[in-house]
N, CA, C and O atoms as a GROMACS GRO file, in nm:
protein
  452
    1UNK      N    1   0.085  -0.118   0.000
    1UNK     CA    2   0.000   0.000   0.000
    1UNK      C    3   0.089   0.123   0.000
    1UNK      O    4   0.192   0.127   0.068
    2UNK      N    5   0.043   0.237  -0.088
    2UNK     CA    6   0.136   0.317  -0.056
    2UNK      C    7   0.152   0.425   0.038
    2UNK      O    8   0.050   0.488   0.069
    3UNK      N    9   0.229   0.447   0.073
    3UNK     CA   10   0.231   0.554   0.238
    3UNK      C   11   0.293   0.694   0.189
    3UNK      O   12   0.393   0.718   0.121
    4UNK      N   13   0.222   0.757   0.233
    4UNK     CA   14   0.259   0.913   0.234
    4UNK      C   15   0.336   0.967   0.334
    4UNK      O   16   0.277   0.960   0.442
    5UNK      N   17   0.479   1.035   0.342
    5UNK     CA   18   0.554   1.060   0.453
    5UNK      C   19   0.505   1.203   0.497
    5UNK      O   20   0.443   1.273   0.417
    6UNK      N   21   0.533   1.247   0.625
    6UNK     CA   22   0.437   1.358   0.632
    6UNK      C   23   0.554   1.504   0.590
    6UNK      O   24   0.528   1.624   0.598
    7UNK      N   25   0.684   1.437   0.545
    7UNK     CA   26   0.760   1.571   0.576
    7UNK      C   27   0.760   1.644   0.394
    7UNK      O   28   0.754   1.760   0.354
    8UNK      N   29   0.767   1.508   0.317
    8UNK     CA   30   0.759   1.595   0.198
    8UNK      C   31   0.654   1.505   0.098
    8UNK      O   32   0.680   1.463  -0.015
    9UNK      N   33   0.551   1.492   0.162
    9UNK     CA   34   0.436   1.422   0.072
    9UNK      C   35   0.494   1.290  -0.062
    9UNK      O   36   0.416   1.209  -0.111
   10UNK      N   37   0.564   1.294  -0.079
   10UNK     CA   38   0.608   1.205  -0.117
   10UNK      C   39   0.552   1.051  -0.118
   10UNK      O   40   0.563   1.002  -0.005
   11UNK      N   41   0.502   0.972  -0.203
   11UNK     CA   42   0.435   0.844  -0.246
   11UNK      C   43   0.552   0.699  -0.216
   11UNK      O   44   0.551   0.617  -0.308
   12UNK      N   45   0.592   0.686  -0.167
   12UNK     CA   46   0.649   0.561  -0.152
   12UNK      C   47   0.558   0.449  -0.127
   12UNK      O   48   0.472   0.447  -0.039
   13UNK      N   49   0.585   0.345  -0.219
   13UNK     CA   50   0.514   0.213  -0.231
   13UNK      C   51   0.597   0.090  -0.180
   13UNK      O   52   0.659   0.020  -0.260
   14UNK      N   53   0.596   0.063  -0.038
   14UNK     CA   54   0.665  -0.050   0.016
   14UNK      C   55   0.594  -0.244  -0.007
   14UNK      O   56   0.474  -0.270  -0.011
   15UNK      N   57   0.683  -0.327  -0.016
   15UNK     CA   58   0.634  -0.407  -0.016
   15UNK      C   59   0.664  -0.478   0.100
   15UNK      O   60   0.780  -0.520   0.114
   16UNK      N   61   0.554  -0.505   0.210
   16UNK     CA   62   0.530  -0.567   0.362
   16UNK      C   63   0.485  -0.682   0.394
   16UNK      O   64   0.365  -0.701   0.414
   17UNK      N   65   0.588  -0.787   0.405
   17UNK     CA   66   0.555  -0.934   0.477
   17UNK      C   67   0.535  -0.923   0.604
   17UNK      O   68   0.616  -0.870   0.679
   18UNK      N   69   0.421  -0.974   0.642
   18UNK     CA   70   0.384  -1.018   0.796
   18UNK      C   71   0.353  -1.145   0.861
   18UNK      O   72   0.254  -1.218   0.856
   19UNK      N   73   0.497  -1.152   0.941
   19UNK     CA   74   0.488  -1.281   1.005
   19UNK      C   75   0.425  -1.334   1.112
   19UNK      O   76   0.432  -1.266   1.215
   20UNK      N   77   0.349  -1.465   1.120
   20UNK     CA   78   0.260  -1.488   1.219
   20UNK      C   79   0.326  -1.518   1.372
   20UNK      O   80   0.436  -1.569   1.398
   21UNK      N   81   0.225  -1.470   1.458
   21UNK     CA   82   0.278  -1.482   1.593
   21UNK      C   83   0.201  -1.581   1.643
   21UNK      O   84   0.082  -1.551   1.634
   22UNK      N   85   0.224  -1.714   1.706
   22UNK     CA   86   0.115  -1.741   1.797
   22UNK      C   87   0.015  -1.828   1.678
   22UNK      O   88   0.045  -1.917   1.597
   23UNK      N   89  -0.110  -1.762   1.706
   23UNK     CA   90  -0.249  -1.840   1.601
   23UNK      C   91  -0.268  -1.714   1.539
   23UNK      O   92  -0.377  -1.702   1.484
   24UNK      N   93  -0.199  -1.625   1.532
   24UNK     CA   94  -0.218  -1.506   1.443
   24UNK      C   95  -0.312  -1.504   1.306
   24UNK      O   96  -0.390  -1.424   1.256
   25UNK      N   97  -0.256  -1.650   1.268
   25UNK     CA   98  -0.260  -1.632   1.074
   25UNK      C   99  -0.404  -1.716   1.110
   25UNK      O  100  -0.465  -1.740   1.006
   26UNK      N  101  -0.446  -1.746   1.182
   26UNK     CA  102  -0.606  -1.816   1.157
   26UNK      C  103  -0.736  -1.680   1.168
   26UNK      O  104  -0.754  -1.580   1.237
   27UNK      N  105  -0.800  -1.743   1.068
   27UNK     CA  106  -0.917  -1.647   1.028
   27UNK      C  107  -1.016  -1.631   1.181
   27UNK      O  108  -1.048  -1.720   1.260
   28UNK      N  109  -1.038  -1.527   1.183
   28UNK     CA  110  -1.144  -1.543   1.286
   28UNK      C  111  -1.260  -1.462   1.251
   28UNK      O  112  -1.257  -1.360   1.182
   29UNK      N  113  -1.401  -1.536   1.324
   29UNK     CA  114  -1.512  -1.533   1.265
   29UNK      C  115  -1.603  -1.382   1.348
   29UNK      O  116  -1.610  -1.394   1.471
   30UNK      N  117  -1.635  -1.317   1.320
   30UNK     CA  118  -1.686  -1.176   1.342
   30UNK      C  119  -1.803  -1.177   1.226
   30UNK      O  120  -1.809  -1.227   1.113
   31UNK      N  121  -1.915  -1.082   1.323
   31UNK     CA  122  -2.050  -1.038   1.232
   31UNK      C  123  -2.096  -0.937   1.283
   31UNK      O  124  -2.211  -0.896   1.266
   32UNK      N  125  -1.978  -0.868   1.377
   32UNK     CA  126  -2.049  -0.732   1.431
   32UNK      C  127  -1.952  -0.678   1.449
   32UNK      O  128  -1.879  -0.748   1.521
   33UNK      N  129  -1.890  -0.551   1.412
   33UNK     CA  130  -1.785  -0.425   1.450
   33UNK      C  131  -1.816  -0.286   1.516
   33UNK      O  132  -1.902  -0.216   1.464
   34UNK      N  133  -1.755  -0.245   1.620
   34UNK     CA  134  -1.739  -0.154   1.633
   34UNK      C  135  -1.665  -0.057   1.679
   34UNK      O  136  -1.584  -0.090   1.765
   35UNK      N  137  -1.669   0.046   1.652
   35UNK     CA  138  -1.508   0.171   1.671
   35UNK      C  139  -1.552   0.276   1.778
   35UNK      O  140  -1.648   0.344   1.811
   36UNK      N  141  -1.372   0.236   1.825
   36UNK     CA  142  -1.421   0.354   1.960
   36UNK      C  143  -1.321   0.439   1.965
   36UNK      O  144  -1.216   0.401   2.015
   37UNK      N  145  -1.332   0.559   1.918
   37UNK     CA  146  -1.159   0.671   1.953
   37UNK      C  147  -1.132   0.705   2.093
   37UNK      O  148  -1.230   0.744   2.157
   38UNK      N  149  -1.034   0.700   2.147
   38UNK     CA  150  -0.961   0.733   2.255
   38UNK      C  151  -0.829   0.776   2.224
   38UNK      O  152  -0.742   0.714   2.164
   39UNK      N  153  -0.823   0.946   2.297
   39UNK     CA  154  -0.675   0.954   2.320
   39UNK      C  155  -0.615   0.934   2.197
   39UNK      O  156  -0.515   0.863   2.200
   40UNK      N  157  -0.667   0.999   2.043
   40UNK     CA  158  -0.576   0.967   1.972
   40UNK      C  159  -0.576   0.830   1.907
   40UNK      O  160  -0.506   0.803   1.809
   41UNK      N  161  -0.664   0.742   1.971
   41UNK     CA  162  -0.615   0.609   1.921
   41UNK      C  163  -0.768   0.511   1.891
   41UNK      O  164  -0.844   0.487   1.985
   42UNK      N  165  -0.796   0.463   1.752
   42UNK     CA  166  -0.923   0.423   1.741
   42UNK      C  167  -0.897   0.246   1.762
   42UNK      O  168  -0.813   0.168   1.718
   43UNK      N  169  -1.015   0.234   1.851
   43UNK     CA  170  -1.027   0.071   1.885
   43UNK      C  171  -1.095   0.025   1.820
   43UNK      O  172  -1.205   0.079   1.814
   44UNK      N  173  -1.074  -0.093   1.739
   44UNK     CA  174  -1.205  -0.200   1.669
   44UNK      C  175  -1.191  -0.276   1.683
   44UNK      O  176  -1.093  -0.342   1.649
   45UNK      N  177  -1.335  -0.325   1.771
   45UNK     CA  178  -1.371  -0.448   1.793
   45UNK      C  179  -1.469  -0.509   1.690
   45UNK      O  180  -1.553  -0.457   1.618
   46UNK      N  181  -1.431  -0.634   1.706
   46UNK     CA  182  -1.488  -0.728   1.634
   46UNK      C  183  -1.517  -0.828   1.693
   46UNK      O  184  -1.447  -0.875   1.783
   47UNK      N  185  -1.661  -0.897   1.636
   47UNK     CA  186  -1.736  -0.988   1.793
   47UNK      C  187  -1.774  -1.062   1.686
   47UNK      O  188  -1.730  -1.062   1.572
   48UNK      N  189  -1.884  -1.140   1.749
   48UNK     CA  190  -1.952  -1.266   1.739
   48UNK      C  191  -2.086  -1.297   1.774
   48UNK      O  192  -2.092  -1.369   1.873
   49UNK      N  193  -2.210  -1.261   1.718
   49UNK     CA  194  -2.337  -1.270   1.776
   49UNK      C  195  -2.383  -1.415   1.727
   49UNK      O  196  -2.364  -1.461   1.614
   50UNK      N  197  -2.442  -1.473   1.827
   50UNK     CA  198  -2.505  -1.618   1.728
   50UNK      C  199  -2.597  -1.589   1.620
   50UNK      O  200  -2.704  -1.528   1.622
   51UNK      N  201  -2.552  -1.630   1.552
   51UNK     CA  202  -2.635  -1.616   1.418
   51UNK      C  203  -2.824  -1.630   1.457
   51UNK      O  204  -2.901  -1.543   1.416
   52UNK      N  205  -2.868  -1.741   1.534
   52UNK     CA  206  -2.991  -1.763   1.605
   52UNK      C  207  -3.048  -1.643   1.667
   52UNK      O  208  -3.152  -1.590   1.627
   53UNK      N  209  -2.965  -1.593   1.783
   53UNK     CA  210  -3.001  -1.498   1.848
   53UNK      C  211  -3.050  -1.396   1.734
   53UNK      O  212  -3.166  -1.354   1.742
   54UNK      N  213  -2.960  -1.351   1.622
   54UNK     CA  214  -3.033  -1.224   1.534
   54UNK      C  215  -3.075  -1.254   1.501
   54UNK      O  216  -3.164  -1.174   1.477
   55UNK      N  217  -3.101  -1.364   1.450
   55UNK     CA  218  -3.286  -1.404   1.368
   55UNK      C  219  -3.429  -1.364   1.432
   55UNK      O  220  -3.533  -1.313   1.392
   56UNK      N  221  -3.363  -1.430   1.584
   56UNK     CA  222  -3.501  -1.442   1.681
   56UNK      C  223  -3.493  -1.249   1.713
   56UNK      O  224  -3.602  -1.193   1.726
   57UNK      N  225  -3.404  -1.192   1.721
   57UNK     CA  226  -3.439  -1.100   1.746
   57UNK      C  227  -3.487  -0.956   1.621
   57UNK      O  228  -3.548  -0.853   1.649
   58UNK      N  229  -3.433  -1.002   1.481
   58UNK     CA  230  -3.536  -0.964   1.385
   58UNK      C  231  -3.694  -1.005   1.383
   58UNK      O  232  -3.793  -0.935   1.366
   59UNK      N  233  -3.680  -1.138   1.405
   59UNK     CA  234  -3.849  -1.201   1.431
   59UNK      C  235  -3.985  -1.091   1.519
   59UNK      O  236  -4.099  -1.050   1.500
   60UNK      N  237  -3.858  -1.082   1.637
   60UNK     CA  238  -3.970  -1.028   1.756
   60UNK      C  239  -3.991  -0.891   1.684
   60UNK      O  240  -4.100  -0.841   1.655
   61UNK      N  241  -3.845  -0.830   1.658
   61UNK     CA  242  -3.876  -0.667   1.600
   61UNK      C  243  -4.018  -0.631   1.498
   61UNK      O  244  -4.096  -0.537   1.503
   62UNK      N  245  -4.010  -0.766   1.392
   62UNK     CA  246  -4.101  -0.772   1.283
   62UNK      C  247  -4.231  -0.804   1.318
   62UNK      O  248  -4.329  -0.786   1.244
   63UNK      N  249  -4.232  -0.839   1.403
   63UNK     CA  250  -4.323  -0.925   1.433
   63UNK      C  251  -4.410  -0.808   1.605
   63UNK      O  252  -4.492  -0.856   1.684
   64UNK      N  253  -4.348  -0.640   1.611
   64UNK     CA  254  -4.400  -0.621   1.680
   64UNK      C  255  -4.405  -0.635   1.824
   64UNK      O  256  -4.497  -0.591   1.893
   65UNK      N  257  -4.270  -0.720   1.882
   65UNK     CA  258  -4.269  -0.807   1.971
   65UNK      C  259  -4.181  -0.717   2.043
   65UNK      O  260  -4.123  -0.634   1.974
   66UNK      N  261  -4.154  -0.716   2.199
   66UNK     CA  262  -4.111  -0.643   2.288
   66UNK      C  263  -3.940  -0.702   2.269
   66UNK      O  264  -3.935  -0.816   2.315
   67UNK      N  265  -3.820  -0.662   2.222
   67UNK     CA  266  -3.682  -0.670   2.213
   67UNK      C  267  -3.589  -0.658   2.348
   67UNK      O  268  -3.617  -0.585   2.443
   68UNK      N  269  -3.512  -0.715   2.341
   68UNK     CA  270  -3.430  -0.688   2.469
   68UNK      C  271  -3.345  -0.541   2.445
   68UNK      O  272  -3.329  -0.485   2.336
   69UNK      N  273  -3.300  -0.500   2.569
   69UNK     CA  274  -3.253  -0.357   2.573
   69UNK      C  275  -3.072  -0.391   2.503
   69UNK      O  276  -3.016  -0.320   2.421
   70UNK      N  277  -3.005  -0.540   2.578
   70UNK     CA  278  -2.902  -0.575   2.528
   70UNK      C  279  -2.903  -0.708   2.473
   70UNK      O  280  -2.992  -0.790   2.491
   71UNK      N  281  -2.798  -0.724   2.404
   71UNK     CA  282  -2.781  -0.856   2.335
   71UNK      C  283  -2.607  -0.890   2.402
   71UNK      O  284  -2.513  -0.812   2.411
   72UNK      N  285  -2.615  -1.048   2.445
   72UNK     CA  286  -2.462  -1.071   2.429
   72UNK      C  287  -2.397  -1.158   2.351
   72UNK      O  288  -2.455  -1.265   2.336
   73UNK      N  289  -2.284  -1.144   2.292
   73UNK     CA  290  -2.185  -1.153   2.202
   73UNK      C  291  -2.037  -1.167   2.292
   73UNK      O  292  -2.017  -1.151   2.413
   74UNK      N  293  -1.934  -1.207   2.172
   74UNK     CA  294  -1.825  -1.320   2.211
   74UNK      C  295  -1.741  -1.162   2.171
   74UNK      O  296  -1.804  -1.084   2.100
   75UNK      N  297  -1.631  -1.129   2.209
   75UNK     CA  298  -1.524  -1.021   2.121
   75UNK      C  299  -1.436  -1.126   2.045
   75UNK      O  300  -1.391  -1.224   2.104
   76UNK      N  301  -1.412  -1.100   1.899
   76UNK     CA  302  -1.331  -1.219   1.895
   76UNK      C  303  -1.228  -1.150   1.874
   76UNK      O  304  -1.135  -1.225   1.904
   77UNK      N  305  -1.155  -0.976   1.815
   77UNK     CA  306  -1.059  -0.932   1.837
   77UNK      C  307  -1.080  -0.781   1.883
   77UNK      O  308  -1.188  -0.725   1.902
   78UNK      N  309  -0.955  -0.730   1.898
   78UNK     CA  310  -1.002  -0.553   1.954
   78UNK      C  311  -0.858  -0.516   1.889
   78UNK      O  312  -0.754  -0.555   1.943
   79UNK      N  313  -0.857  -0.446   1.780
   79UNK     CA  314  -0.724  -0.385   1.720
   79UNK      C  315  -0.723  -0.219   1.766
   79UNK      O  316  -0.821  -0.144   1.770
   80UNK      N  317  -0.606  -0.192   1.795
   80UNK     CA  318  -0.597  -0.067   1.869
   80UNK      C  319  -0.487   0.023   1.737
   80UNK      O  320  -0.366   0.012   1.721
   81UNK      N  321  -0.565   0.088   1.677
   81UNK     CA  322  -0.515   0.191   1.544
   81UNK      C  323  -0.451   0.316   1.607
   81UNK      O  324  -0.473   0.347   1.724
   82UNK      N  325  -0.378   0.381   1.533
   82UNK     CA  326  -0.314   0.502   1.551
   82UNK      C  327  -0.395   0.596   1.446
   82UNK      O  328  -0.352   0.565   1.335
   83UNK      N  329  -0.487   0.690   1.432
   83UNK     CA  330  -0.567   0.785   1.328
   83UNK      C  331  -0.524   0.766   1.184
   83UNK      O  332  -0.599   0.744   1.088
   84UNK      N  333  -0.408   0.778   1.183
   84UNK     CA  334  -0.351   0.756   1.066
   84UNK      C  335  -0.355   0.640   0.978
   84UNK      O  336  -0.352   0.647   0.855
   85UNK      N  337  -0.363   0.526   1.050
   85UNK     CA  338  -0.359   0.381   0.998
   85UNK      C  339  -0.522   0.368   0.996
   85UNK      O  340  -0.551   0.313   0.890
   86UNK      N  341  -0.610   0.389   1.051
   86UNK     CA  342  -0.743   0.398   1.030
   86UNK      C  343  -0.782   0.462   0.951
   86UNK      O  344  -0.876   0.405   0.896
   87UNK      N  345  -0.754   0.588   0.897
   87UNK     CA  346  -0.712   0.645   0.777
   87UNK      C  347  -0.694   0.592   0.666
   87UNK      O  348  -0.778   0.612   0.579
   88UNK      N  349  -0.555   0.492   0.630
   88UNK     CA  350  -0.520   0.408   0.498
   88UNK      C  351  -0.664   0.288   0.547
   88UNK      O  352  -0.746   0.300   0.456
   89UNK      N  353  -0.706   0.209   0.626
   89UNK     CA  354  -0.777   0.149   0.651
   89UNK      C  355  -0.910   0.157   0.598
   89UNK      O  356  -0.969   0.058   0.555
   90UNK      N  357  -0.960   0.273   0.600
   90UNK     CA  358  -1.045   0.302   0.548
   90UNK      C  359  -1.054   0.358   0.387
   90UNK      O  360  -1.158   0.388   0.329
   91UNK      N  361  -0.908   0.365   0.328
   91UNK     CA  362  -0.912   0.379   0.184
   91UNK      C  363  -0.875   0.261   0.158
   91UNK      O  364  -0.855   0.238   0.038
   92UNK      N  365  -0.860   0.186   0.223
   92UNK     CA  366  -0.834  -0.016   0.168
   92UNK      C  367  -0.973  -0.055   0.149
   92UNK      O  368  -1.014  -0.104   0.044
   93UNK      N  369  -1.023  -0.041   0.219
   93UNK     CA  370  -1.212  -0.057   0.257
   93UNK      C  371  -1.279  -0.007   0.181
   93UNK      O  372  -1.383  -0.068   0.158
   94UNK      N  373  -1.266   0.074   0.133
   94UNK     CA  374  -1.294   0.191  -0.017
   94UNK      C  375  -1.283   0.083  -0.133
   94UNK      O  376  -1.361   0.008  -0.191
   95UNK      N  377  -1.160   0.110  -0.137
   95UNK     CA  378  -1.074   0.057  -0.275
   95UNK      C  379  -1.133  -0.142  -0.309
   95UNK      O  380  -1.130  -0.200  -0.417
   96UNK      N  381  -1.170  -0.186  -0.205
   96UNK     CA  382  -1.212  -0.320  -0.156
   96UNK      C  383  -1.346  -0.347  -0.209
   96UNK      O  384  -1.358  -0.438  -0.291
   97UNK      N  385  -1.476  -0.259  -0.163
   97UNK     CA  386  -1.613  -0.230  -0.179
   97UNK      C  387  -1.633  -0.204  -0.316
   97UNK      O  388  -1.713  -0.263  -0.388
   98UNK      N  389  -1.532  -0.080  -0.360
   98UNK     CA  390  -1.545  -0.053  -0.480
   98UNK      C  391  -1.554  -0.196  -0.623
   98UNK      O  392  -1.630  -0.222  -0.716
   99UNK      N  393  -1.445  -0.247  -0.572
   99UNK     CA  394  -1.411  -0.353  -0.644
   99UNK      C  395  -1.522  -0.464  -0.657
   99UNK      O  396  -1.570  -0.521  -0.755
  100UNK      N  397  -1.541  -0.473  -0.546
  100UNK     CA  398  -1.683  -0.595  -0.514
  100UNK      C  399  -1.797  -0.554  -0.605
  100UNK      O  400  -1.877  -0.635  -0.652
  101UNK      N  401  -1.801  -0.419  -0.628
  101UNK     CA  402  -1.920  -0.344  -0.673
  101UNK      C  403  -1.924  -0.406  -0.833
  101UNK      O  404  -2.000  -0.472  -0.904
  102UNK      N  405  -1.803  -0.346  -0.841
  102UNK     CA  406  -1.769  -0.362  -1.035
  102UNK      C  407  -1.794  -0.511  -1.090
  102UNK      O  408  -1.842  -0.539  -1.200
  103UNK      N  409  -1.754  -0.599  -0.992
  103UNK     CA  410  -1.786  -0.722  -1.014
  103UNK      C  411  -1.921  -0.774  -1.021
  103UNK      O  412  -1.959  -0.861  -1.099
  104UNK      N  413  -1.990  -0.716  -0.935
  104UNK     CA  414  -2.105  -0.744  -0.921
  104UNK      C  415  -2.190  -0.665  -1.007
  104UNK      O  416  -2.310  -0.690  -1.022
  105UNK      N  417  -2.116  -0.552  -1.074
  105UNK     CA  418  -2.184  -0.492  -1.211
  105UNK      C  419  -2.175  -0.564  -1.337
  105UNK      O  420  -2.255  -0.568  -1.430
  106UNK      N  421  -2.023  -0.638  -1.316
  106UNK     CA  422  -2.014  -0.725  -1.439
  106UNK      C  423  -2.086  -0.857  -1.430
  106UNK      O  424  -2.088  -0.931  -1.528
  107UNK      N  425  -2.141  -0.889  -1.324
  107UNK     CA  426  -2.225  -1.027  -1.355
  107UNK      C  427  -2.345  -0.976  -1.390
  107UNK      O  428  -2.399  -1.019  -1.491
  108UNK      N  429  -2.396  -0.894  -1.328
  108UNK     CA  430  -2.510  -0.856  -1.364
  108UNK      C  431  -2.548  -0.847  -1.524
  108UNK      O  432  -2.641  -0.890  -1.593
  109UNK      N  433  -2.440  -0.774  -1.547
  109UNK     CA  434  -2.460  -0.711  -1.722
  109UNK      C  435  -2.417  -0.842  -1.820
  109UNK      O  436  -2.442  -0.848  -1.940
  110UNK      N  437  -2.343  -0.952  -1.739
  110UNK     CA  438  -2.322  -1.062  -1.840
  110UNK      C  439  -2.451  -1.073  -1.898
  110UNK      O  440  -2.561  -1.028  -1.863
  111UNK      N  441  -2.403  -1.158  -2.019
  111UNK     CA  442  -2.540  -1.212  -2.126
  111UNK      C  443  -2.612  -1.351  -2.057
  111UNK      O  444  -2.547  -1.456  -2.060
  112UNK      N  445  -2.715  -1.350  -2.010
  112UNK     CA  446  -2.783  -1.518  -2.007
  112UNK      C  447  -2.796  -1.627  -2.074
  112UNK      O  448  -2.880  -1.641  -2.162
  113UNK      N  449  -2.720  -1.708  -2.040
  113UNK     CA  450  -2.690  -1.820  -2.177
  113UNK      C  451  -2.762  -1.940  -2.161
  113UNK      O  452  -2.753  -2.029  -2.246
   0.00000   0.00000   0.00000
């Protein structure tokens, strides 16, 4: 990705291997995020709701039905960002969505065979 230095704007494009620590390199399963700034520094968590639980609790919503005030969930990570890296983070996330989009423009527009 490329990084912008702050002293003379300058584009440098590094290429970054990251080695696993621990169980690092295993995927972990998340269906709920959320960001918290502190001090300079944005937290995201990422959890785990049972898939069941949000059903039943779309059901009751739809259905008119009295909801609980909370729901509980597993954290499965909490990454602690510096503004800046939440920053490129969010033009990866961009650049990511975007892409998904185009693809999903090009199936669409394929021919039906």
């Amino acid at each position: 990705m490329p990084e912008r230095t702050e002293r003379n704007e300058k584009l440098v494009t590094l290429n970054v291997k990251l080695s696993p620590v621990g169980t690092s390199d295993q995927p972990v399963s998340a269906n709920y995020t959320t960001v918290g700034v502190a001090q300079g520094i944005a937290y995201v968590d990422f959890g785990f709701i049972e898939p069941s639980a949000l059903g039943t609790l779309a059901r009751s919503a739809r259905e008119g039905k009295e909801v609980p005030k909370s729901l509980d969930g597993r954290l499965a990570v909490r990454v602690a960002l510096p503004l800046d890296a939440l920053l490129r983070l969010q033009q990866q996330l961009q650049q990511v969505v975007a892409g998904l989009r185009g693809q999903r423009a090009a199936k669409r527009d394929e021919p039906k065979g």
